[in-house]
C-alpha positions in Angstrom: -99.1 66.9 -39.5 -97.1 65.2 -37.0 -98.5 62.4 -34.7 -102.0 62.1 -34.6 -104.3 59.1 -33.3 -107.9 58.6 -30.8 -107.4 58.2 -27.1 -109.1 54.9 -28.0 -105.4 54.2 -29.6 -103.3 55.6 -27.5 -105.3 53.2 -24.6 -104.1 50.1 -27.0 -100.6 51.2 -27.9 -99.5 52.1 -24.5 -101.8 49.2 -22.9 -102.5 51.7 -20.5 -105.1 52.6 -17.8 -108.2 55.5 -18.1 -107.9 56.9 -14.6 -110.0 60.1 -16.1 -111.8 59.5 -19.3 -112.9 61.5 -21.8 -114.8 60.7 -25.2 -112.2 58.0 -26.3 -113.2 58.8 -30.2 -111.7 62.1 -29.0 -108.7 63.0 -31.9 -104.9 63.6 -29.9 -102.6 65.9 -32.2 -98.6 66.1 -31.3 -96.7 64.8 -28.5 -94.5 66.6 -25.9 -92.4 66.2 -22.8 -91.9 69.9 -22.5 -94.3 71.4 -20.0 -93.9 74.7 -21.8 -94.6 73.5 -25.5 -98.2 71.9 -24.5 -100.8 73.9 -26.8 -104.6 72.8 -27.0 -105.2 69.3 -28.1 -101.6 67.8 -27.4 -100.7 64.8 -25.6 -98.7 64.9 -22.4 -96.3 62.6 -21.4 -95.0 63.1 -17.9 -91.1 61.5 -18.0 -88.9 61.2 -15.0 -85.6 62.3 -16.3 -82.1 62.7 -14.8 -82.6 66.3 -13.5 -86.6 66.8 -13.4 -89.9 64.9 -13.2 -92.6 65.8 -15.7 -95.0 65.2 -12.7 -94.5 68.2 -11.5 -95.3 70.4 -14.1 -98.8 68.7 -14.4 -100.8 71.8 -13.2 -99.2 74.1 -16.1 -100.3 71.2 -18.2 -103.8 71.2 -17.5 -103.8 75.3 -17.5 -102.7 75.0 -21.3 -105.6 72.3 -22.0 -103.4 69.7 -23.0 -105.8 66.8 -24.8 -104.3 63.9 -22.6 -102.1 62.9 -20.3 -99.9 60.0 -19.8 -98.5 59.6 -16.2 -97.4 56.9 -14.2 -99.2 55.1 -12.2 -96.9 55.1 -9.3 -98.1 59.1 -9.3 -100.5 58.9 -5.8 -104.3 59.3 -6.7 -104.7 62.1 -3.6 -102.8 64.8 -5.8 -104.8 63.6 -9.0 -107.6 64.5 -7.3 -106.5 67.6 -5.7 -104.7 69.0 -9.1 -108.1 68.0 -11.1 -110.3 70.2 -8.4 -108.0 73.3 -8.8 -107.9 73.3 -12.6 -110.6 71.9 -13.4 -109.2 70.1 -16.2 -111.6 68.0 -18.8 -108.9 66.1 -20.7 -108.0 62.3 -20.2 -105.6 60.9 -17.9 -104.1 57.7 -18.5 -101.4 56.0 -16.2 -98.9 53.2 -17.1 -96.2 51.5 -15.8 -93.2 53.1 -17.1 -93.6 56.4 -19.3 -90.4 55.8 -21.0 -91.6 52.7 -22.7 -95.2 54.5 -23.6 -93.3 57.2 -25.3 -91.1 54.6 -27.5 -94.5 52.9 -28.2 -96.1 55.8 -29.6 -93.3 56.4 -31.7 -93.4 52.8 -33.2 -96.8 52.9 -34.1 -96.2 56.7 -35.8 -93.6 54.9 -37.4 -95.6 52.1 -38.8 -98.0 55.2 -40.4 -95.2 56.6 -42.5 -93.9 55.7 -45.6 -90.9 57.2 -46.9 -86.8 56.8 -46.1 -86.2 56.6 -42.9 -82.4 57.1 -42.1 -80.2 55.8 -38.8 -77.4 57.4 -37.7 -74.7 56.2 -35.0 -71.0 55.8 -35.1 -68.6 57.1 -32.0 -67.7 60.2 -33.8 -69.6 62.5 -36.3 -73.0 61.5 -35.9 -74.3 65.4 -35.5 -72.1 66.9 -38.6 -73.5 63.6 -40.7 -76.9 64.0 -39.8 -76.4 68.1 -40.6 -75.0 67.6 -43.9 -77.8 64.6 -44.9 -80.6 66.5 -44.1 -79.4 69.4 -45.7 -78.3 67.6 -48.8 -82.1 65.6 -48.7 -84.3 69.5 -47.7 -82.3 70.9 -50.8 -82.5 68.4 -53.2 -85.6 65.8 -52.0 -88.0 67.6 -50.3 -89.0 68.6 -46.6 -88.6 65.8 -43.7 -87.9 65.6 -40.8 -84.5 65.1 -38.4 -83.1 65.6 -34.9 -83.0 68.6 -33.9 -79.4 69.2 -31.9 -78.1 65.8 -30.6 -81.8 64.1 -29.5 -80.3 60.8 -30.0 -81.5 58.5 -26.9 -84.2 56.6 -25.9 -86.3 60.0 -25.5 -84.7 62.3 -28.0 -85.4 59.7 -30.6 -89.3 58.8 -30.0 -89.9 62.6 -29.9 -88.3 63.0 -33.3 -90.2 60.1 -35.1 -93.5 61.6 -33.3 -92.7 65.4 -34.9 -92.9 63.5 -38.8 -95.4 63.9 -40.7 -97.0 61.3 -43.2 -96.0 63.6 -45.7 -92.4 63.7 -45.0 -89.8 62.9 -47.7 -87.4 61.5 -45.4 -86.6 61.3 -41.9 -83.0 61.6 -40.5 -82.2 60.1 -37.0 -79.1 60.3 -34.8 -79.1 57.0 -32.5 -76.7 57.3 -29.7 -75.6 54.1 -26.4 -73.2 54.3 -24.3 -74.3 50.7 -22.9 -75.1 47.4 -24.7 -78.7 47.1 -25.8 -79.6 50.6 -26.5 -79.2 50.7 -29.9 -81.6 47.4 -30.7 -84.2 49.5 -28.5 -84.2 52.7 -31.0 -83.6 50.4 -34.0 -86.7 48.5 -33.4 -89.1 51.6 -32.8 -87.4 53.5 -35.5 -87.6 50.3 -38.1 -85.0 52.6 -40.1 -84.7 51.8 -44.0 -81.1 53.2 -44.4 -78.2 52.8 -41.5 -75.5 54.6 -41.7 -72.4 53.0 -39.8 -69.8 55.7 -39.4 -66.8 54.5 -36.6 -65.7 53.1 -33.6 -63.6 55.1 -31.5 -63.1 54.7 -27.6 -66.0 57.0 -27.0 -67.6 55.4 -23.7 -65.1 52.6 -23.4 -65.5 52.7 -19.8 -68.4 51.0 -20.0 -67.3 48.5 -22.6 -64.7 45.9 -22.3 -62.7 47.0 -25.9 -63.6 48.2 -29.5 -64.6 45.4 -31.0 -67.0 45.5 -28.0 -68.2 49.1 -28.9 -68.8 47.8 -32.0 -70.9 45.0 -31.3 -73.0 47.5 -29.5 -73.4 49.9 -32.7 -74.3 47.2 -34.9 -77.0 46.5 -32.9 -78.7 49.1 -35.3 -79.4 46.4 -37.6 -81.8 45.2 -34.9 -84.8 47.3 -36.6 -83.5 47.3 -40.2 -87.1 47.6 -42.1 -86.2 44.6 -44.8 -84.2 44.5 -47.1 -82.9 48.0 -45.8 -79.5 49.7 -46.8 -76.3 49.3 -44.6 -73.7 52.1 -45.4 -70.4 51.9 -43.7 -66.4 52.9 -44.0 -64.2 50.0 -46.0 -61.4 51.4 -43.7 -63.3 50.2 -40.3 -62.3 46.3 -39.1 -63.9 46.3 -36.3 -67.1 47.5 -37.8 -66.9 45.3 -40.6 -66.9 42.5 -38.2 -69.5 43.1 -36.3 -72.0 44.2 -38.9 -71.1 40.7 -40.2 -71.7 39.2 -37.1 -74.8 40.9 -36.7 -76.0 40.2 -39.7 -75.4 36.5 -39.8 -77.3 36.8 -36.1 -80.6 38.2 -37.0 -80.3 36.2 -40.4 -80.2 39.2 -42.4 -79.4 40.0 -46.3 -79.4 43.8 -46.5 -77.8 45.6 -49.4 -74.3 47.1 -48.5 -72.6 50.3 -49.3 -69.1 51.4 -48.8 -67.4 54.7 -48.6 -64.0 55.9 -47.8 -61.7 58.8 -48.0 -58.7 56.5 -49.7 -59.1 52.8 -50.4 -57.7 50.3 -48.6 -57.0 46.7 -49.7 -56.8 45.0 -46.3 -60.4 46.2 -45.8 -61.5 45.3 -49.2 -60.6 41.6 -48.3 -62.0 42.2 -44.8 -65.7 42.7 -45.8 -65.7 40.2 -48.9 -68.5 38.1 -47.5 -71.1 41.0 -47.1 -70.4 42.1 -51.1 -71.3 46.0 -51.1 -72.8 46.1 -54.0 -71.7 50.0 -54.4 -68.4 52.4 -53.3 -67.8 55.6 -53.0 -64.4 56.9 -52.1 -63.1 60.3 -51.8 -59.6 61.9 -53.4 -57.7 64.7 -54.4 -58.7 66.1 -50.8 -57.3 69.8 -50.8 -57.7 72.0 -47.3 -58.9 75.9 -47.9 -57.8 76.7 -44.6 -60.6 78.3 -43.0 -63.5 77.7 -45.7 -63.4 74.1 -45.5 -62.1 71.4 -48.0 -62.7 70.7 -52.2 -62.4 66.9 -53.1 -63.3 64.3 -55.7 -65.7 61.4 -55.6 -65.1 58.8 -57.1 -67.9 55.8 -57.6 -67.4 52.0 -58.4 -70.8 53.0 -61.4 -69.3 56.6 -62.5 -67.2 59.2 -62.9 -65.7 61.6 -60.3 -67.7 64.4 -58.8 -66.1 67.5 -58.0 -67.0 68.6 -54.3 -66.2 70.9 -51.2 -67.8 71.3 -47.8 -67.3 74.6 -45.9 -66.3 72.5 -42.6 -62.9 72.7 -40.7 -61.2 69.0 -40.0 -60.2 66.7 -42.7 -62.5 63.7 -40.9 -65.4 65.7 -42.1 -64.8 64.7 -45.6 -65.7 61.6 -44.7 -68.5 62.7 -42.7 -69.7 64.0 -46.2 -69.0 61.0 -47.9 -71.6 59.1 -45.8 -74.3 61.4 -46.4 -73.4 61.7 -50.0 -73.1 57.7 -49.9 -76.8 57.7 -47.8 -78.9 60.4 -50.4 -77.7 58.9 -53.5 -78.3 55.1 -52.7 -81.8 56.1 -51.1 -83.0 58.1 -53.9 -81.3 57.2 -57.1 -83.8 59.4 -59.6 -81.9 62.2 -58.4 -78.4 62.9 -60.0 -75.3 62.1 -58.2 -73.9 65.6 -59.2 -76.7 67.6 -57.6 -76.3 65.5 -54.1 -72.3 66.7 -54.7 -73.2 69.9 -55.2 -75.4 70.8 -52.4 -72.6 69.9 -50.6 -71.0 73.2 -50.1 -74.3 74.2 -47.7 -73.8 72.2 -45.3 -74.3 74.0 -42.4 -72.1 74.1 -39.4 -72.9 72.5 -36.0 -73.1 74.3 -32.9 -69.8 73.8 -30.7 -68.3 71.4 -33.3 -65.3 73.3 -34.6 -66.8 76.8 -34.8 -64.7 79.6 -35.7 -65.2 83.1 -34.6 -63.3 86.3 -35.3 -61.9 88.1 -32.3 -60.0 91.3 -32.3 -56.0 91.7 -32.2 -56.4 89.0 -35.0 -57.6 86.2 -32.9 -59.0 83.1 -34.3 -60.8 80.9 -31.9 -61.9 77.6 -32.7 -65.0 76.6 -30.2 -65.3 72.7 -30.2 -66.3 72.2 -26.9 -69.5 69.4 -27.5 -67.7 66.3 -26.6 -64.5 65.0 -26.9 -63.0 61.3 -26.8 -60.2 59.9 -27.7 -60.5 60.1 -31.4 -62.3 63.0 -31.9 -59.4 64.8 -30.2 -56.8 63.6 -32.3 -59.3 64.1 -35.1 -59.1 68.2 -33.9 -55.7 68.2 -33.3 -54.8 67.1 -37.0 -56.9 69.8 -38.0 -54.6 71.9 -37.0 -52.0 71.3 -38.8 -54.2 72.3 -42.3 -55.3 75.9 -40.5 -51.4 77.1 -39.1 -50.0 78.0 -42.2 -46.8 80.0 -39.9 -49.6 81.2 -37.3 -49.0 80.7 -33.7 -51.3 78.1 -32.2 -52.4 77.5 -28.8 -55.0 74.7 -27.1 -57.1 74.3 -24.0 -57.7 70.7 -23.3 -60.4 69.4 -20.9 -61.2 66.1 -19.6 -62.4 63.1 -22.0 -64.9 61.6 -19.9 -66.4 58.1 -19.7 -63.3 56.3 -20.7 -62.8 54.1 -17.5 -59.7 52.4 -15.7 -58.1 53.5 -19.6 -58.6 57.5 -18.7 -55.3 58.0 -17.9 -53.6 56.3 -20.4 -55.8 58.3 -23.0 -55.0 61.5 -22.0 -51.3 60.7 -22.0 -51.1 59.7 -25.6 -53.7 63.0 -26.3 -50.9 64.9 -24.7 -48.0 63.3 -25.8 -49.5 64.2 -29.4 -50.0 67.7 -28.5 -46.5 67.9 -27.2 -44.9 66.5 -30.2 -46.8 68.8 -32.7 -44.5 71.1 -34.8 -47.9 73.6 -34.7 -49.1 73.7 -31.4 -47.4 76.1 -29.2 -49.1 76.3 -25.9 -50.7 74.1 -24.7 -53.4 74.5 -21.8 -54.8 71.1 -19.8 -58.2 71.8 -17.4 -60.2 69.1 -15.2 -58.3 66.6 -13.4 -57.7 64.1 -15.9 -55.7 66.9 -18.0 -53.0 66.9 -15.6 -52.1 63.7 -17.0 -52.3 65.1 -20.1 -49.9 68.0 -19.5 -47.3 66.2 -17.9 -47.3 63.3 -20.9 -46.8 67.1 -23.3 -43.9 68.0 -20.5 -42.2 64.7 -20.7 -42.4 64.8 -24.5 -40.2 68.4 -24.6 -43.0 70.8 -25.0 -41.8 73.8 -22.6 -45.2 75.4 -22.6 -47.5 73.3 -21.6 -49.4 74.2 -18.1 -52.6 72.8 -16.1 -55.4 75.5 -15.4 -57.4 75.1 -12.0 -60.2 77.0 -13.4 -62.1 78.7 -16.0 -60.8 82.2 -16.0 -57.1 80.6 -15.2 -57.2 78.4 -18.8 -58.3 81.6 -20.4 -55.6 84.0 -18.7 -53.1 81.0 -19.5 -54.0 80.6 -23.0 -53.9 84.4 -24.0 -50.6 85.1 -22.0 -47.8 86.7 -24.0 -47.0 86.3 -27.1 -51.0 85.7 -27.6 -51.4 82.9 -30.0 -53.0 83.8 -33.3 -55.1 80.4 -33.2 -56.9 78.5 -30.0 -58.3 75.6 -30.3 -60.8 74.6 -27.1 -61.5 71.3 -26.8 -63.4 69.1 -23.9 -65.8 66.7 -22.9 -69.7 68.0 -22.6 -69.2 67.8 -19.1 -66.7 70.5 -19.0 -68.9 73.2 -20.5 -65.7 75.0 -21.7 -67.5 77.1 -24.1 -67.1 79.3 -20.5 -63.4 79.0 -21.7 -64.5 81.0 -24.5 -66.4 83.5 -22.5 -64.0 84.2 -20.7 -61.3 84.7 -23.2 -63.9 87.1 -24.9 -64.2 89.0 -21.6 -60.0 89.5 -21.4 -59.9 90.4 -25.0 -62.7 92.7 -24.7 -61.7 94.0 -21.6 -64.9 93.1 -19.9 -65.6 92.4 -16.3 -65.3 88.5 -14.8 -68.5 86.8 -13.5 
């Protein structure tokens, strides 16, 4: 059962205010911010957002007999009183000051009433594929628990999650995502994870930080929360990370126990992390692609022997990806054998818009990884590439990297200069205005087809012009939405009508 407590306790955990009371012994079962999810007995909690104001949707709330409310008590009294006459509502109605912070408060105190693993997740790349592959690897192997569902990974998406556990949980898996200092000791401390797991620093956001080692003073802010002793897991390969989970550490005046993974070993970060002494290492070799279904490996432990692996994911980074999960399930629950953890491996599933392949006719392969893009995560793509051609032609559509700051442009030139250079790529396609940068940096590199596209249906005309590549990669920042790229390929291929 997932959140449950009196109105009595809510009053106390939120220190809020009883503008309409009910029996305060009264029993409050599950929380939502979704107007449409509210069911008898539930707990509103009316959040302003960036787009809509759960104010408004009070009436609907009522209608569906919601137990409680939580508003704000900004919200004027006249409408109370008006919205209370039409619908004649019975349930309480408590205001505080920010709704935000009641929410987060809830889901410290649901927090404190469960007892099992509880698992953070945050890192500048991965943190969705990760967080797949751990709860997968825990649900198979461990038990049932609970996760984020898609990317709920911010000061709302996080709260909701920990409110949706149940007591009975075996685990709970969390993604924990900032793109500005301080956000990540804010989750931490509600969430109070047992397990972090520390995956990169990339320029992801950088346009709101200063450098890397900046970016990674703000995701070792994780350790804020760390439920003592607690479990740090991070890359050996990382310096930046190293340094500030050291720094971190020495800060809060903490002695957690460290783990370390790593797709090769590497001695300069060996001697890099000596003071925090991981007491346990996994690394991964032998790394062979399959092409299309994904990648078989060894693991290799500082306590065992190696573990033959594979994961059915496209991109050579998500081997590490694996790793950390591996790394996470087996340090967290060590009466389970390492071999079964490697094993369930192989079905982990695929997330949505993060390098998903579909089959389209005249023996088309698109590759739809149109989530989010920075920096890293496109040369991270790119080099994926390179495991898939195999002699087939390959073609891209690039969009715009956002977030990066006064460094955009000089980002998307070394994105396109890397493009250009590829011996695989073929055509490349740049859309948003950043790309133009982008395209010229492939131009000036030698690439001869390399174009800008003002426009959805141009990229996709572009990108399937004669000879029509045999592989296309789409690629973009959230903000560009270019899975309507994809659409729109579909709708030339298929020979259906534009929107």
């Amino acid at each position: 059962m997932s959140f449950t407590a009196t109105l009595q306790q809510i009053l106390q955990i939120t220190t809020g205010s009883c503008l309409v009371a009910s029996d305060l012994s009264e029993q409050v079962t599950g929380v939502s911010t979704d107007s449409r999810s509210i069911v008898t007995g539930n707990l509103f909690i009316a959040i302003r957002g960036d787009t809509t104001d759960g104010h408004l949707f009070l009436e609907s709330v009522f209608a569906a007999q919601a137990a409680a409310v939580i508003v704000s008590n900004l919200w004027p009294g006249d409408e109370i009183t008006a919205l209370l006459e039409k619908t004649k509502y019975r349930g309480a109605i408590i205001a505080v000051a920010d709704t935000t912070v009641a929410l987060g408060d809830l889901a410290k105190y649901w927090r404190s009433q469960i007892d099992c693993p509880v698992f953070a997740i945050t890192g500048s790349n991965g943190k969705t594929t990760t967080k797949e592959i751990l709860r997968q690897l825990l649900s198979q192997v461990v038990g049932a628990g609970t996760y984020s569902k898609k990317s709920l990974n911010n000061h709302w998406g996080l709260p909701l999650t920990l409110l949706g556990a149940s007591r009975k949980d075996k685990f709970i898996v969390l993604e924990a995502g900032m793109n500005h200092p301080g956000e990540l000791t804010y989750l931490s401390k509600i969430a109070e994870p047992t397990h972090l797991l520390m995956l990169n620093v990339a320029p992801a956001h950088i346009g709101h930080f200063a450098s890397l080692a900046e970016i990674a003073q703000a995701k070792a802010e994780l350790l804020a929360g760390l439920r003592q002793p607690g479990v740090v897991i991070y890359p050996s390969d990382d310096a930046n990370l190293i340094t500030a989970i050291k720094a971190q550490a020495a800060s809060l005046k903490l002695t957690p126990r460290y783990v370390t993974y790593s797709s090769e070993r590497s001695e300069r970060a060996e001697i890099d992390q000596v003071d925090l002494k991981p007491e346990r290492g996994f690394h991964a070799k032998n790394i062979k692609s399959k092409s299309f279904s994904g990648f078989e490996f060894e693991i290799l432990s500082d306590h065992g022997a190696g573990l033959p692996a594979s994961i059915p994911h496209l991109g050579r980074h998500n081997v590490k990806n694996a790793l950390a999960a591996f790394s996470a399930a087996v340090t967290a629950f060590p009466d389970f054998k390492a071999e079964v953890f490697a094993q369930a491996l192989s079905h982990s599933p695929q997330p949505e818009l993060r390098l998903a392949v579909r089959e389209l006719p005249e023996g088309i392969t698109l590759i739809e990884d149109c989530y989010n893009a920075n920096p890293g995560s496109m040369r991270a793509a790119l080099s994926t590439l390179e495991d898939l051609a195999h002699g087939k032609s390959v073609a891209v559509v690039l969009g715009d990297m956002r977030e990066l700051g006064d460094e955009s442009s000089r980002f998307h030139e070394e994105i396109g200069k890397l493009a250009g250079s590829s011996q695989v790529i073929k055509r490349i396609v740049g859309i948003g205005v950043e790309s133009k940068n982008l395209i010229l940096a492939a131009q000036l590199v030698g690439h001869t087809d390399a174009v800008w596209a003002d426009g959805v249906r141009q990229a996709a005309e572009f990108v399937l012009s004669s000879p029509r590549p045999q592989i296309i990669l789409i690629k973009g920042s959230r903000g560009m939405a270019l899975e309507h790229v994809c659409k729109e390929i579909e709708k030339i291929i298929y020979a259906l009508p534009s929107a």
